[in-house]
N, C-alpha and C positions, 0 to 999 in steps of 0.2 A: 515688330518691336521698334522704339523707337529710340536708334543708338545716340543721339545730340544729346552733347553736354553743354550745357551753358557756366561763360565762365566769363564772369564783370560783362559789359556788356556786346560780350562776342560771344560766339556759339562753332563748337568743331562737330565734325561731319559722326563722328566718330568717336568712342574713347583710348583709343589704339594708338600710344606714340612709341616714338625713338627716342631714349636716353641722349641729352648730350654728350661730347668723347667717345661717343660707340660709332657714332654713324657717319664720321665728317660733316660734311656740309651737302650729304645727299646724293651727287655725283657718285659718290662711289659705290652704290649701289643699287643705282637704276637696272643694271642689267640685270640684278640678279631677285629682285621681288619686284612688286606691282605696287608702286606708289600708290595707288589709286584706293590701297587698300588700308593706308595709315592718315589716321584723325592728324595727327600732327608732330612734326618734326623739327626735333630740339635742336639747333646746330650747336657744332663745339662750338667752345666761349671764344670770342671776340673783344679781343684788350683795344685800346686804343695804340698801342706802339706792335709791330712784331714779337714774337717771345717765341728764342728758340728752343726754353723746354731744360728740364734737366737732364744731367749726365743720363748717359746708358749703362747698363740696362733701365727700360723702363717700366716693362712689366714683367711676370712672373708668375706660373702659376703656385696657387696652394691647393690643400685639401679642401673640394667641393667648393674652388674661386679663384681667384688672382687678385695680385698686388699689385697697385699700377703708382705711379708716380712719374707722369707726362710733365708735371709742372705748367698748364697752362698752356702749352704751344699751341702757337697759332699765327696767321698771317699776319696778323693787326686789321683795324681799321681800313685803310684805305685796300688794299689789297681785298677784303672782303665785299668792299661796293665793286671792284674793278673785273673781280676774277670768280667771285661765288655768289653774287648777286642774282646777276643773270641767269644763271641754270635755279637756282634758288625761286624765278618768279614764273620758269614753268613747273614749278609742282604742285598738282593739284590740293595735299593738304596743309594746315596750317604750316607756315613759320616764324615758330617762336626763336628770336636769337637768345644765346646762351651770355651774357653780358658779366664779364670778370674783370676786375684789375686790381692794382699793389693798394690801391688808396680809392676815397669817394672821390674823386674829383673823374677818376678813370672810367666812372660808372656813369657820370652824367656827361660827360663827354661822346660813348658809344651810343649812348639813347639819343641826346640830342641830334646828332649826326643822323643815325638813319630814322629819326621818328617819323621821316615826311616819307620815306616809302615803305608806299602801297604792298609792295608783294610781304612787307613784315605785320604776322598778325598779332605778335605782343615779344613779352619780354621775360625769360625764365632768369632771375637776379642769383646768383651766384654768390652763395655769403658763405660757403662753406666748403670748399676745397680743403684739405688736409695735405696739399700738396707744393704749396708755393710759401715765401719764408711770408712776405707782407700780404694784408688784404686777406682772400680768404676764410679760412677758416679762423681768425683772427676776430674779425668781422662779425660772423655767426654764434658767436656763441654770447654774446652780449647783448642782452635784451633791448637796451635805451638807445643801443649803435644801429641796431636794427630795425627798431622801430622810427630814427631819426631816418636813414638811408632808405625807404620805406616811403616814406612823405615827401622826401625831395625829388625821388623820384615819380612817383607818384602827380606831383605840380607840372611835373613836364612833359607827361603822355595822356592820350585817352583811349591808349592799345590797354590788353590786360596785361597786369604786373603781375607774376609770379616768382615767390621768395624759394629757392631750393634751401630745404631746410640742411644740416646737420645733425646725425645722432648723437656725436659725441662732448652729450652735454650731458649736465642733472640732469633737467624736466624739460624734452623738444616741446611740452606742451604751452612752455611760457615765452619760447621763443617764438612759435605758432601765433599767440594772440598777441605778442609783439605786432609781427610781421602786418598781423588782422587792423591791429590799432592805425598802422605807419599808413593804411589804404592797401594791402595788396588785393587783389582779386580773388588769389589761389596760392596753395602755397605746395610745394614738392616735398615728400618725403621719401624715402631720405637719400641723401650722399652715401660717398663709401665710409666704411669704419676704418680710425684709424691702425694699422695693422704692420709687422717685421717681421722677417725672416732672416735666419741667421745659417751664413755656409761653416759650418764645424770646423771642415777639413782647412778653409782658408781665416778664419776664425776671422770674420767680417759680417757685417750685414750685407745683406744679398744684392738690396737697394744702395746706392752709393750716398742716398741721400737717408739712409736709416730707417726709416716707415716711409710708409705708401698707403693707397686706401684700397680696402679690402671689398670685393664682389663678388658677385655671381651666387650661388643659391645655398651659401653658407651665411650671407645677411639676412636670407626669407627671412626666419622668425624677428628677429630685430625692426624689418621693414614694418610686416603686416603687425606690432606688436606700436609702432610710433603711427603709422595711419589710426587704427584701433584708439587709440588714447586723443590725438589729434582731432580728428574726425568729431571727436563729441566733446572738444574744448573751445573748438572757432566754429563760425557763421557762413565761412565760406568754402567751398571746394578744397578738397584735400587729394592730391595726383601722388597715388602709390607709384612706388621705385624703389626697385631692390630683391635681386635673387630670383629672378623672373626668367625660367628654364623650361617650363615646359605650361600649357595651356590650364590646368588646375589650381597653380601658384598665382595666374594673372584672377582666376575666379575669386581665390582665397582674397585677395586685393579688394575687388567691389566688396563682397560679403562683410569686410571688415569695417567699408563707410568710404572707399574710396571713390571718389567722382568718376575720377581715369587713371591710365595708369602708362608706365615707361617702362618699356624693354629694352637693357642694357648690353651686360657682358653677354647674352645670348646671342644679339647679332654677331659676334665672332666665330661661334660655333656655329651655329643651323641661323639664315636670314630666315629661313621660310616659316619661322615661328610665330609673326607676324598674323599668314592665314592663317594655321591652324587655332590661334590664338580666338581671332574676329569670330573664327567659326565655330568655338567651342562657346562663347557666350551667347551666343544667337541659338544654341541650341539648346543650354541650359536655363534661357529666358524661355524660350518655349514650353521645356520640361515642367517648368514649375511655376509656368503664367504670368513671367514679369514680363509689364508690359514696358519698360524703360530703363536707362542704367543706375535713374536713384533710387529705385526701388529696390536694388540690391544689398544694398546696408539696412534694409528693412527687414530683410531674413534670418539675419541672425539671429536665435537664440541663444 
């Protein structure tokens, strides 16, 4: 079978990634899966300045997920060429940086910076955090903002640009042929939903910052329901994400029209989801004679 996805004009080994904010910047878990076995790896986002993140607590679990509200942390820029670089350009598959900030000016700033290296093989554009006050999800949910940030970026790489969409809009679908208009390559579906949890007994919100975005396999349907819709409104790749637990939910994914797909809040519970994940497509291509990963969104009836 033949697992390459092509995506603008580069190509992964694999359709098999790591959600950004799940996986750091890879280090942290060499020891514990086989690199060797993931298409490509999303690192957390990457501002131009340091961002130390919102108050604590920052996650939490709910029923079938968690609520997170990280706020962006991360080292910055320069600290990312200095300190996560380097381990970043032995791993064997793609990395895609996770590019975030308050404003566009913060977005063309991280791309330009590292566009000259090599060990980065594109760019997953981050317009839809639900977790930081500017930027963000701010950002995402405005089709002409999008479709502008999009082409600017766009003018200044010829890595592939990938838009993480947002679900919490009307129609992800119009945000989708935005992103298609602006030049992206591929576009991600979806972020987390925005989401609160409330402590009774201290009569607060749980989050200090009131909402948080909500994951793990209580967004399944919401995910495969925006690839679904997605999938057969743009021209280009669609990378399912969202609620991605165990090896049937990543199948549900392709079936829907997904290119490839991202495993999130999973790598906190079980990494090893990863293999059983590769190895349950390879054996249900088999089962039923697909000879590639886009022939999966062909199945459906």
């Amino acid at each position: 079978m033949d697992l390459t996805v092509q995506i603008g004009r580069s190509e992964l080994y694999n359709p098999l990634g790591v959600a950004s904010g799940t996986f750091g910047y890879g280090s942290e878990y060499e020891k514990l899966i086989d690199l060797n076995r993931i298409g490509a790896l999303y690192t957390k986002a990457v501002t131009p300045e340091p961002r130390p993140g919102n108050e604590i607590p920052r996650i939490v679990e709910t029923p079938s997920g968690m609520l997170n509200s990280i706020g962006l942390a991360n080292v910055g820029l320069q600290r990312f060429i200095s300190d996560k670089l380097p381990f970043l350009k032995s791993v064997p598959s793609a990395v895609i940086v996770n590019v975030a900030g308050s404003e566009e000016r913060d977005y063309f700033t991280v791309v330009e910076t590292l566009a000259a290296e090599d060990a980065i093989w594109g760019w997953e554009i981050n317009l839809s955090c639900p977790n930081v006050k500017c930027g963000g999800l701010a950002l995402g949910t405005d089709p002409e903002q999008v479709r502008m940030l999009t082409a600017s970026l766009r003018r200044l790489t010829e890595k592939p640009v990938i838009v993480k969409l947002t679900p919490n809009v009307t129609d992800i679908t119009t945000i989708a042929r935005a992103a298609e208009d602006g030049g992206a390559d591929a576009v991600s579906c979806i972020n987390t939903l925005v989401g609160m949890l409330i402590d009774t007994d201290r009569q607060r919100t749980v989050l200090p910052g009131a909402t948080g975005g909500l994951s793990g396999p209580a967004v399944l349907p919401v995910g495969l329901a925006a690839v679904y819709r997605v999938s057969r409104a743009v021209r280009i790749p669609v990378i399912g994400v969202g609620g991605i637990l165990e090896p049937d939910h990543a199948l549900q994914y392709l079936l829907a029209g997904a290119a490839a797909i991202q495993i999130g809040t999973a790598n906190f519970i079980d990494p090893s989801i990863h293999q059983r994940v590769l190895e349950a497509i390879e054996q249900y291509a088999a089962q039923h004679e697909v000879r590639s990963i886009a022939e999966f969104g062909r199945l459906l009836r």
